[in-house]
N, C-alpha and C positions, 0 to 999 in steps of 0.2 A: 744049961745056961739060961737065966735070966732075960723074959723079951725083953725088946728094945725098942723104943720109938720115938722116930725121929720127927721134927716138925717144922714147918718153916722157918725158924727162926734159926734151927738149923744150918741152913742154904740160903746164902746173899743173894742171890739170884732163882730165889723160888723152890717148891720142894722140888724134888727128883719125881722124872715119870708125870708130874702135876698131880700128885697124890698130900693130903694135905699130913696124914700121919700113917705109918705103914708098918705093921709089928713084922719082928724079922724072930722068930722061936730060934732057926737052929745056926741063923748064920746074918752076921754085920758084912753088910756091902760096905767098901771103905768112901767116907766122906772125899769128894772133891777136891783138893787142895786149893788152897787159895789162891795159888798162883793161876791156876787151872779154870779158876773162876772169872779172877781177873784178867782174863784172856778170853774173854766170851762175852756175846749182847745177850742180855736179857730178852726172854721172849715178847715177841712182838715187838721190837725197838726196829730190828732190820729192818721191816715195812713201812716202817715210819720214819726213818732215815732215806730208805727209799724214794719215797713218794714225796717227802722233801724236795730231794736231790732232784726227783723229773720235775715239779713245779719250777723247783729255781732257772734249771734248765731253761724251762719254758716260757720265763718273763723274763731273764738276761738275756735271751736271743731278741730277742726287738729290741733293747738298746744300740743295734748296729744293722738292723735290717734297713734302715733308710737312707744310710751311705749311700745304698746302689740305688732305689727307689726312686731314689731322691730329682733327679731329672724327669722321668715320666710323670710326675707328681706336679713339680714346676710346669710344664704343656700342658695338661689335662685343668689343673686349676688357677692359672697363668699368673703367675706368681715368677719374680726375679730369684737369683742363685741366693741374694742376701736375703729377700725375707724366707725362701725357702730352705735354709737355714736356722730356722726356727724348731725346725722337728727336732733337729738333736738338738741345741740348745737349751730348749723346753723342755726336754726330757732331764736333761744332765742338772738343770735350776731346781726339777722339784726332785729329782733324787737328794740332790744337797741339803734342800730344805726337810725331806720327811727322815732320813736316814739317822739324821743325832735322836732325835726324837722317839727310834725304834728298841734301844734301850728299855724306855721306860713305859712304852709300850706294852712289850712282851712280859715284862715284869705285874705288869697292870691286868693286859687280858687274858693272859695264860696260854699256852701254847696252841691250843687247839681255837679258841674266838684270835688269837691274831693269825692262825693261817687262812681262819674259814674267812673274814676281814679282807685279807693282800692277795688271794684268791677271787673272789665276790668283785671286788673294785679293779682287780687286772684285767678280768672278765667282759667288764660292762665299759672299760676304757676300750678294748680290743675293738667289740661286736662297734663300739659309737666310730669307731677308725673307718674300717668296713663300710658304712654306710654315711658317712660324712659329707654332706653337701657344700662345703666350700673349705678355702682353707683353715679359717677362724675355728670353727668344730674339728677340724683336721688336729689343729696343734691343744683343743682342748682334751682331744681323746687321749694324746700320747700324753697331758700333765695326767689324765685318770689312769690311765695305766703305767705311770712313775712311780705314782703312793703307791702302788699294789707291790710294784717289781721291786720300791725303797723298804720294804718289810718285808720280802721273803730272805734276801743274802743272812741278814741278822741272827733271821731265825732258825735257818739253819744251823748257823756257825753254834749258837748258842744252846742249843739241841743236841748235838754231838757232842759239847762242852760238857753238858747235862749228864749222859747217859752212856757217854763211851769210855768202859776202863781205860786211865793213862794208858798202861800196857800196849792197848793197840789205837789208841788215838790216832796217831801218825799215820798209818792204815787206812783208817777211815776217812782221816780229814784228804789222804792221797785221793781219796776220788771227787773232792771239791771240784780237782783239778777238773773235772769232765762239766763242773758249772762255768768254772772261771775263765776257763779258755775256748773250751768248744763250742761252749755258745755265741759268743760274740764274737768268733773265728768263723763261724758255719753261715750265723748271722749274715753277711756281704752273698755267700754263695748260694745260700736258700733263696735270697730278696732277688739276685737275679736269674735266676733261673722261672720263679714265678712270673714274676715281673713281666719276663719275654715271654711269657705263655698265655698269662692272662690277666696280664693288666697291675697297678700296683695294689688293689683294692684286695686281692685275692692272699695279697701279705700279710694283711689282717683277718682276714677272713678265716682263711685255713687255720688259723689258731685257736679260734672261736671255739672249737669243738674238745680240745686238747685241752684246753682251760676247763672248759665246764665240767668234763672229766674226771680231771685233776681237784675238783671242788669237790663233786660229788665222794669221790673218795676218801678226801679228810673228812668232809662228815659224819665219812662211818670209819672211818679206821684214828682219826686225829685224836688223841686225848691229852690233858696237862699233863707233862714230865715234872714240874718244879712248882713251891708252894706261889700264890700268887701276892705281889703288895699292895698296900692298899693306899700307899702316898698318894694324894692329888697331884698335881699336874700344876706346873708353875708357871702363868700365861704369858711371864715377863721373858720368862727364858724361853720359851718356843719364839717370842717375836724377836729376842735378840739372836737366835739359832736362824728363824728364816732371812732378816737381814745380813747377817756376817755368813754363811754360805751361800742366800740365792747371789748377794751380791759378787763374793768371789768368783765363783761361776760365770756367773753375766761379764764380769770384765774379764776375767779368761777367756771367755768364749769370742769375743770382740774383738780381742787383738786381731786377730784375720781378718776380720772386716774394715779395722782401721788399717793395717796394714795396704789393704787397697782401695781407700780412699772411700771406703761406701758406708760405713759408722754414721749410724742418725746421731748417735750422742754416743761423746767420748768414752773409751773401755774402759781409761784410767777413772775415772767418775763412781761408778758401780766396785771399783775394785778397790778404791781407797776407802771409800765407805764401809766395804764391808771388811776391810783387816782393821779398822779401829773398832769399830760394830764387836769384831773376833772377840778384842781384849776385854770387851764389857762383859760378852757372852765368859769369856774363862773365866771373870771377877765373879760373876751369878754363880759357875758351877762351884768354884772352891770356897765360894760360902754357904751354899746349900747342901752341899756333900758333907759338912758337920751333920748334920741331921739327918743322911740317906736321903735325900729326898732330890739331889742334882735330876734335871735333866739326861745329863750327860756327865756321868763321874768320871774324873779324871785323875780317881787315882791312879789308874790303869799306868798313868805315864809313871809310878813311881820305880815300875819294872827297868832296868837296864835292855833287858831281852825287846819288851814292849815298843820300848822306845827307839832300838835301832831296828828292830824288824819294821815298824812305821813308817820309819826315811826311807829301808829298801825298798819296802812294796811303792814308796810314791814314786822313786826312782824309774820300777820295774814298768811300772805302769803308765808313766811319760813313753816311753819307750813303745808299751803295744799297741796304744792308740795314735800315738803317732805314725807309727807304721801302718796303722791302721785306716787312716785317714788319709795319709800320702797314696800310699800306692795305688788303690782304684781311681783316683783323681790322675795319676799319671800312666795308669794303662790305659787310660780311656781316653781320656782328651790331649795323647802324646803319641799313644803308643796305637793309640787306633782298636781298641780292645774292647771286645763285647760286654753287655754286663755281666751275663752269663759267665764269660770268662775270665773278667777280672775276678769277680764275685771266687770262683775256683782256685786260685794262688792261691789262695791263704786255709786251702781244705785238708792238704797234705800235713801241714803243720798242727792246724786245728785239731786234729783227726791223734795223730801222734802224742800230742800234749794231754790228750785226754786219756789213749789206751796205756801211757805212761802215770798218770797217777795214782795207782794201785800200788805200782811196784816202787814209786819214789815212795809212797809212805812206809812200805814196810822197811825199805832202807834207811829211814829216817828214826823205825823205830828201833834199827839194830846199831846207826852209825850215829847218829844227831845230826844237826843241822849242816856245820860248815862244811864236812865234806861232800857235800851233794850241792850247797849255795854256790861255792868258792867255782867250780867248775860250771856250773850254771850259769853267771853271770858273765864268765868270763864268754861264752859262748853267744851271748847278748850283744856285748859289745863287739865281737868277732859280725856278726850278723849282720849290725846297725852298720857298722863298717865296710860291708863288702855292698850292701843297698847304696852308700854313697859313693860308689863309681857308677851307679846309673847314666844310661844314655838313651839318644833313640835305639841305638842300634844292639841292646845290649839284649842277648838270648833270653824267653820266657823261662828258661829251666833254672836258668842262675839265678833268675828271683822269684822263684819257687824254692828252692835250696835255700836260697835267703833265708824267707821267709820259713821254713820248717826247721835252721839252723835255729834260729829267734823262738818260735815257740817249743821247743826243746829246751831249750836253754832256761827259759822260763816255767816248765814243767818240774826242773831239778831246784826251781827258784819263790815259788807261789809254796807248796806244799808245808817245806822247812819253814815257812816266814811267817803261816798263818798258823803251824803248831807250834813253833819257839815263843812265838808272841803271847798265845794264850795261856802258854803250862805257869807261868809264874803267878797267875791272876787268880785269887781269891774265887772260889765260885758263885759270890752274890754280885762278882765284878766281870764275869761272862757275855752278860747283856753288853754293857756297856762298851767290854773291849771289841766287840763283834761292831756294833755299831761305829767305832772308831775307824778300827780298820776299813770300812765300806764307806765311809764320810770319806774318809782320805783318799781311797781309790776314785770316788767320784770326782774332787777338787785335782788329781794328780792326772784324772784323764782327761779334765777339760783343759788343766794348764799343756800335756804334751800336747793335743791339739791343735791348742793355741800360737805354741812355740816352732811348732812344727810348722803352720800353718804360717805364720807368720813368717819366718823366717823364707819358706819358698817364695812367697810375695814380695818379697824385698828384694829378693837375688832374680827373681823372674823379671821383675819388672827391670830393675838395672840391666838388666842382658837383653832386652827386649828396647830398651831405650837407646842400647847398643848397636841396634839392629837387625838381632838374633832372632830366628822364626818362633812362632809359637810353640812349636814341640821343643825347640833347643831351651827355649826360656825356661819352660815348666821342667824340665828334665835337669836343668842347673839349678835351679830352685830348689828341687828335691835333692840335689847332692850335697849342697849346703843345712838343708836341716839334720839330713845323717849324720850329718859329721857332727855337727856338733851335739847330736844326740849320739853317741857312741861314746865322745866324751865326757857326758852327764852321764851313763851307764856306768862306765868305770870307775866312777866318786863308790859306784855301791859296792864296788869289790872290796875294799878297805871296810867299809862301816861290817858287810857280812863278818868278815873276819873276825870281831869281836863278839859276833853272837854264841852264845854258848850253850852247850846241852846242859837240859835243867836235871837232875837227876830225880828218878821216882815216877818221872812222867812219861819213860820210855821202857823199855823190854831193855835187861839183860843180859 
């Protein structure tokens, strides 16, 4: 028999063995099948999908460490509940503002300068927290470490999009879960338990080392996945991008402050500005996106799938941060609850949503979307529903269960949403759809905030005008925003339903 030899070009995924040509005299090993191929990372991706996954991990978790903080913070640098409501505000303003922009970003630096970039800057936002001598450098540190944390979600998304065979996409994108939930679920429970131990400074602090870490590593394992482009940068569209999101943001964020009369300047102000702002910014994208060059392409919306995966996730995501925001405000200042232990409700669930993402993606990639959505959701609004019988006197376990009912629910609901969204999307339009998705998430969690927020202030204060005690106030408050957050959940049951599996982009 005739040798043989085989050579990379061979093998989609590199020679066998890592031999680049290899004579076989008296016998043919059989070729890989394709299938078999496309059902495998390439070497070295897994580490680097990895080490993604911990960074994101690690700058999503301070978007929600200062819920609980947030009080020893206000004493130590004597600051009121309104302006000390700046730290999340501040953070959610410049996510909105860097997040469209992380598109063309990533497309520009290349994979490895935009992590070694939102790495570097989340670093030096972090250690300036830590050592921050008043509040003003306080709320500067967290906009430096927003740019950081506003480029890593993207780039993740967009990496995986990159390098992960359809085949098991679902799979992989299942372990986002453990960024998307866990972190900003564990977030509340890590801040107080520090907190109570050593102070809030030490919230910052202990990260310090984890980031730097997490740098050093991409610099020696990060390399580009995708060619890079070389379009300039459109200055008109970055300033109509930071007005038409910081703005939405900013008057999302306010309705709770007007709601209680403490608003320096009106929400509606900041929030009408920027939804006209919006429509300029759309006019800038769909005329530059003739030429590839949008800031923020939006053909992305030309998907069906894209587009109602988009409404759920804002949906889904009203939903977690309001519950997210509500409830240690009401175990603490109703319920008489430590930080430490409000901070822990939401661990069970956290905890759960995350060890479940592995396996909702593979069932994602055996079933598709709806049947894993459709039960998902409905379990949301099961959740939001049972949180709105809250009382003083209503057992921690129940809203514990609650609460791990809800992030359950939304484990069978995140996974399906952000891999139905993507598989229709062209792979030069990955950047863009990633940075979509995570713009909206940010606008969808200031508005449930908002909504949430607001709404308990409304009904607090009537029941307290009533003559109802401070904990019965706050506890009515909160049963009125459930409620009608349970029936904003439910609008997403129907939109899921039409979401469909795209064929090619899943297993078999």
């Amino acid at each position: 028999m005739p040798a043989r030899t085989d050579t990379i070009e061979d093998h989609p995924y590199g020679p066998p063995g890592g031999v680049a040509a290899v004579e076989h005299p008296d016998h043919v090993d059989p070729e890989p099948s394709e299938a078999e191929a496309a059902t495998k990372l390439a070497p070295g991706h897994f580490r680097v999908i990895a080490l993604l996954m911990a960074s994101a991990f690690t700058v999503i978790l301070n978007e929600t460490t200062m819920t609980i903080a947030l009080p020893s913070i206000m004493t130590d640098l004597r600051v009121s509940e309104t302006v000390g409501q700046w730290l999340t505000t501040a953070f959610m303003l410049t996510m909105a503002v860097v997040i469209p922009a992380t598109g063309y970003l990533i497309n520009r630096l290349g994979t490895r300068n935009a992590y070694i970039l939102a790495m570097a800057v989340f670093s030096a936002g972090t250690l300036l927290g830590a050592i921050a001598p008043n509040f003003g450098v306080l709320v500067g540190a967290r906009v430096v470490q927003a740019m950081g944390t506003g480029i890593m979600m993207p780039l993740l998304m967009t990496t995986i999009m990159t390098i992960v065979p359809p085949q098991i996409r679902g799979r992989v994108m299942g372990n986002i879960t453990l960024v998307i939930a866990l972190a900003p679920a564990s977030g509340p429970a890590i801040s107080g338990f520090v907190t109570d131990l050593f102070g809030w400074r030490a919230v910052f602090a202990v990260v310090v080392p984890v980031a730097l870490l997490a740098l050093t590593a991409g610099i020696v394992w990060i390399r580009d996945v995708a060619a890079k482009d070389e379009h300039p940068i459109d200055p008109l569209s970055m300033v109509l991008s930071l007005v038409a999101f910081g703005g939405i943001v900013w008057g999302l964020s306010g309705l709770g402050e007007s709601a209680k009369g403490t608003a320096i300047v009106s929400p509606y102000v900041p929030l009408v500005v920027g939804v006209l702002v919006l429509g300029l910014f759309v006019w800038r994208q769909l005329a530059r996106q003739r030429t590839d060059s949008a800031l923020l392409d939006l053909r992305t919306f030309l998907s069906s799938n894209f587009r109602l995966a988009v409404a759920v996730m804002a949906i889904s995501m009203i939903a977690m941060f309001g519950a997210m925001i509500l409830l240690p405000l009401v175990l603490q200042n109703a319920m008489g609850y430590t930080p430490t232990e409000a901070g822990l409700v939401g661990v069970p669930g956290g905890v759960a949503m995350g060890l479940l993402g592995p396996l909702v993606g593979r069932l994602y990639d055996r079933y598709g979307p709806r049947p894993l959505m459709m039960p998902g959701l409905a379990a949301v609004t099961l959740s939001v529903a049972l949180l709105a019988t809250i009382n003083v006197a209503t057992p921690l376990w129940l809203i514990v269960v609650s609460q791990f009912v809800l992030m359950v629910g939304l484990s069978f609901t995140f996974t399906p949403l952000f891999s139905a969204a993507m598989a229709e999307l062209a792979p030069h339009l990955y950047s863009h759809g990633s940075a979509t998705i995570n713009t909206v998430q940010q606008v969808a969690g200031a508005a449930g905030t908002a909504l949430f927020v607001a709404l308990m202030t409304i009904r607090s204060t009537a029941l307290s005008d009533d003559g109802a005690g401070e904990a019965e106030s706050l506890t009515g408050g909160a049963r009125l925003a459930f409620l009608v957050g349970a029936v904003v959940v439910a609008t997403a049951i129907f939109l899921a339903s039409r979401i469909k599996r795209v064929e090619g982009s899943t297993a078999h």
